[in-house]
C-alpha positions as CSV (number, residue, x, y, z in Angstrom):
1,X,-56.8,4.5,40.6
2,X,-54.7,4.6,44.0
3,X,-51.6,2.5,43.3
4,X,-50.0,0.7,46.6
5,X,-46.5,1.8,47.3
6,X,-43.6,-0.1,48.8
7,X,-42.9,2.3,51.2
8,X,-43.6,2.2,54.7
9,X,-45.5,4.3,57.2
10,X,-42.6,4.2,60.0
11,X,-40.3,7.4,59.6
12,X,-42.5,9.0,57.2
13,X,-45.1,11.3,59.8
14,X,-42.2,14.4,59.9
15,X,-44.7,16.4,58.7
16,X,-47.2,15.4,61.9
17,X,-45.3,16.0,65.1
18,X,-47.9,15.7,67.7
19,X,-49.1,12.4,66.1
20,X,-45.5,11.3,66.3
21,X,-45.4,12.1,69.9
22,X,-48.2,9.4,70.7
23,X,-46.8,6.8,72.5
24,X,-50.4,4.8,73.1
25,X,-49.8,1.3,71.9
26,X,-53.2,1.6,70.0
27,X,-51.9,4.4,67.9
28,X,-48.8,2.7,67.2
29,X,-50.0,-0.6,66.4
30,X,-52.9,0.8,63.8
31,X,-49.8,3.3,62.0
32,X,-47.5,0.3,61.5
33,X,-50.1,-1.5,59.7
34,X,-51.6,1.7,57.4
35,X,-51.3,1.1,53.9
36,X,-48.8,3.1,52.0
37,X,-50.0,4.7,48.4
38,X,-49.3,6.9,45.5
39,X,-51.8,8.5,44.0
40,X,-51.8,10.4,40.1
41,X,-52.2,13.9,39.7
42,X,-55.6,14.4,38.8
43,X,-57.4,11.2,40.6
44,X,-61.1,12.3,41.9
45,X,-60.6,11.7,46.1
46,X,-64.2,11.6,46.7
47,X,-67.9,13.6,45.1
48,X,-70.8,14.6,46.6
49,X,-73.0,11.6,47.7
50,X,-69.8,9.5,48.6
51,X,-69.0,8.1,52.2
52,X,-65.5,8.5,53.8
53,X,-64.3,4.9,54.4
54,X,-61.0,5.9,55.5
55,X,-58.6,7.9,57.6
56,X,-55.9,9.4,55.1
57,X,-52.3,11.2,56.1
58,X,-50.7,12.9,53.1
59,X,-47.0,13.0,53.2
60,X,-46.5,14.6,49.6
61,X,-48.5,16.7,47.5
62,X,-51.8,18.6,47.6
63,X,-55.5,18.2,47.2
64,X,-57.9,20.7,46.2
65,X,-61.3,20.7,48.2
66,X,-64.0,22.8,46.5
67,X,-67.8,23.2,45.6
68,X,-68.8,23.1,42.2
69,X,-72.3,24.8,41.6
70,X,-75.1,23.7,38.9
71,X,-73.9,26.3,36.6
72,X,-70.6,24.7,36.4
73,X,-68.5,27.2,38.2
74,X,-66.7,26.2,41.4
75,X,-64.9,27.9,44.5
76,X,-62.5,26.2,46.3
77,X,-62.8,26.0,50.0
78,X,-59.2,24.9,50.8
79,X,-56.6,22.7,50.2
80,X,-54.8,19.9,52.2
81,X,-51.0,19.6,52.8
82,X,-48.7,17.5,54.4
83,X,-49.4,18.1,58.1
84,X,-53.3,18.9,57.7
85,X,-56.3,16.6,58.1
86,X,-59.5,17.1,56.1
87,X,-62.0,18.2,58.3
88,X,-64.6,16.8,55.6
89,X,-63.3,13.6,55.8
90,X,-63.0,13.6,59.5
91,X,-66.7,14.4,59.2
92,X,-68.0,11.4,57.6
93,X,-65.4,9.4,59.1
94,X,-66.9,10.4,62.3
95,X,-70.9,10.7,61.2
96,X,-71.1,8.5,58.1
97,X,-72.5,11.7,56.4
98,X,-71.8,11.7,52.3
99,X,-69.5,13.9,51.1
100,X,-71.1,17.4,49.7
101,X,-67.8,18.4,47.8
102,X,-65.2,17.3,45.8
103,X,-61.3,16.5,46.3
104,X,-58.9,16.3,43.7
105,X,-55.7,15.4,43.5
106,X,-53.8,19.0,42.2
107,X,-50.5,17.0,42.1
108,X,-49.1,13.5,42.2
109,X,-50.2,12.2,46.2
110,X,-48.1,10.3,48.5
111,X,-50.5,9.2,51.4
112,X,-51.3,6.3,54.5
113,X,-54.3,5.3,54.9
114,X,-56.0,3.9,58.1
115,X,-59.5,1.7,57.5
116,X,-62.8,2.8,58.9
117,X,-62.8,0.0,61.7
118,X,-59.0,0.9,62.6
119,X,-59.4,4.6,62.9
120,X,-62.7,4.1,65.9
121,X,-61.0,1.9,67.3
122,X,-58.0,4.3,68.0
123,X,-60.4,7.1,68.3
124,X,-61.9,5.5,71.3
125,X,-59.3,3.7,73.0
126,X,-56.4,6.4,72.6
127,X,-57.4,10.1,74.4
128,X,-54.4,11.7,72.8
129,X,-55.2,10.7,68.7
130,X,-59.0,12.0,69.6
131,X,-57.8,14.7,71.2
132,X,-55.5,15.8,68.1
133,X,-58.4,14.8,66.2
134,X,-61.2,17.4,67.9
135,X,-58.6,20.2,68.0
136,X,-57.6,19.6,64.4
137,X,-61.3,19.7,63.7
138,X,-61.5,22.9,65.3
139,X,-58.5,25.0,63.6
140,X,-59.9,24.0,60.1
141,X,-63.7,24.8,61.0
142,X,-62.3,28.6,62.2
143,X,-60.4,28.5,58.6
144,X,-63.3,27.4,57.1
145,X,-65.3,30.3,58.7
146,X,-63.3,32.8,58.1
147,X,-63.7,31.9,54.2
148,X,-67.1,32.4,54.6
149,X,-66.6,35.6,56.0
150,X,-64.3,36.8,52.7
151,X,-66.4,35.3,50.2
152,X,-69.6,37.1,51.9
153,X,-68.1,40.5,53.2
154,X,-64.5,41.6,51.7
155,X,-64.4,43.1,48.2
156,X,-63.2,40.6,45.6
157,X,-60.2,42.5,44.6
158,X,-59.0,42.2,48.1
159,X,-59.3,39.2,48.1
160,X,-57.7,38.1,44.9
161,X,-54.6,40.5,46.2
162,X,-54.9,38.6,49.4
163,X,-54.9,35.1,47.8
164,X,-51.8,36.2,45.8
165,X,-50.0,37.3,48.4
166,X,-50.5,34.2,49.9
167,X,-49.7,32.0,46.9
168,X,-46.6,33.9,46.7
169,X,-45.4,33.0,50.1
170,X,-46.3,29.6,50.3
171,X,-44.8,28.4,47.3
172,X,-41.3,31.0,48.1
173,X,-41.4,31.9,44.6
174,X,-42.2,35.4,42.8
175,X,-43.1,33.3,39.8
176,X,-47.1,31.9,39.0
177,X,-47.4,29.1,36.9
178,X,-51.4,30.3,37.3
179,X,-53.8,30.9,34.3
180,X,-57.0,33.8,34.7
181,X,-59.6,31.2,34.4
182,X,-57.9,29.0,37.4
183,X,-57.5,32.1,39.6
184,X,-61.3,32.2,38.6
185,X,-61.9,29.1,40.0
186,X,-60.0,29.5,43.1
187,X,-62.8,32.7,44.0
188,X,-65.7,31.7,42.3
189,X,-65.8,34.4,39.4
190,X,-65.6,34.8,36.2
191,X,-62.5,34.8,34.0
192,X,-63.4,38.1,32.8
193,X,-63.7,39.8,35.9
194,X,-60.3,38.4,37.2
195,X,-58.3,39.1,34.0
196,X,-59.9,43.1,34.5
197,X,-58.8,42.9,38.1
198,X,-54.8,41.6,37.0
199,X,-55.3,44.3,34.7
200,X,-55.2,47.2,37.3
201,X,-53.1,45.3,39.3
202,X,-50.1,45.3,36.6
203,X,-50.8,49.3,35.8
204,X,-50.3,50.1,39.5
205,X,-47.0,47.9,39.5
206,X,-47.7,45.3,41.4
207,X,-47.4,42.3,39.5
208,X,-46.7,41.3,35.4
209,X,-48.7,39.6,33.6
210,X,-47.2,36.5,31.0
211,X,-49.0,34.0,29.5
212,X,-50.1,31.4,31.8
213,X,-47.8,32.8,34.5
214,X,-48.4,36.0,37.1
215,X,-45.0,37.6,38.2
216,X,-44.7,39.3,41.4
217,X,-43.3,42.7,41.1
218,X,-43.6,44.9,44.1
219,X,-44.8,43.5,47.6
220,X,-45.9,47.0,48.8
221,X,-48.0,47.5,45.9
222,X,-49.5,44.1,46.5
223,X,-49.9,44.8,50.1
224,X,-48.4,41.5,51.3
225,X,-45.2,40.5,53.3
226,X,-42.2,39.7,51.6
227,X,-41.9,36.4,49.8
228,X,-39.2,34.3,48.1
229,X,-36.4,35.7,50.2
């Protein structure tokens, strides 16, 4: 379960600039009194049927939002960084309407959390935290779309180069600490047909393949922009 930290909220939004620049007293009363936690790698956010009950900022770590189907297998939809919101949380926050996914925790969580009350209170008395809220709202709904898109249009190898390249770049490394079956799981295949696909990709030179781990080896071959430099 969620542990309470000892840390404060006040110096610790770097991550959200624009809610930093709110100077409505609202805002700023409601973060001073948001309740500072650490949360485990591996803690279960929320599952389907559950109701958001409060407005979270990360400040460390990452969550994994996905779907997991009856069969078992899953496809993740996004994940949350310092900076973002969740749009499904904003969701239900806003609607009271039950979660239809799950969040996990992919890595030990450092978060503040505003209560339900707290949080329509400020989002109805302060026009620039609604504001932020709505247009944040909006950026990840086009994200969202745009998965949509891939999972229903582009090729899967395409999108598993795509998905590497990314990876790649976000973490600055040319190093994968990444296993077939998770990269599986990330586009809602089958280990099998993801291990074939690494398979061509290491014969036309673009990555190496190590236990547990996916080396990036040449960008042009991977078709991405340079990375870990």
């Amino acid at each position: 379960m969620p542990q309470t930290s000892v840390l404060t909220p006040e110096g610790m939004l770097s991550d959200y600039s624009e809610l930093q620049a709110i100077d409505d007293p609202v805002w700023q009363e409601a973060v001073a009194d948001m309740l500072p936690m650490n949360i485990p790698a591996g803690t279960v956010m929320y599952r389907p049927g559950q109701i958001c009950s409060n407005f979270t900022l990360l400040l460390e770590g990452t969550v994994r939002i996905f779907v997991r189907a009856r069969n078992g297998r899953e496809i993740v939809l996004y994940r949350l960084y310092p900076g973002e919101l969740c749009i499904l949380s904003l969701s239900g926050l806003l609607h009271q309407h039950p979660h239809t996914v799950e969040a996990v925790a992919e890595t030990s969580l450092k978060a503040i959390n505003m209560d339900y009350e707290d949080f329509h209170e400020v989002f109805s008395r302060s026009a620039a935290f609604r504001n932020y809220v709505i247009d944040h709202l909006v950026r990840r709904l086009n994200e969202t779309m745009s998965l949509v898109q891939e999972v229903a249009f582009e090729r899967l190898d395409a999108r598993l180069a795509d998905y590497l390249c990314r990876r790649f770049a976000r973490s600055g490394v040319t190093m994968l600490e990444m296993t077939h079956q998770e990269l599986a799981v990330e586009l809602g295949t089958t280990r099998e047909v993801i291990s074939r696909m690494l398979k061509s990709l290491e014969r036309g030179g673009a990555i190496r393949l190590r236990r547990g781990r996916i080396e990036l080896v040449d960008l042009k071959q991977l078709r991405c922009p340079a990375v870990g430099a």
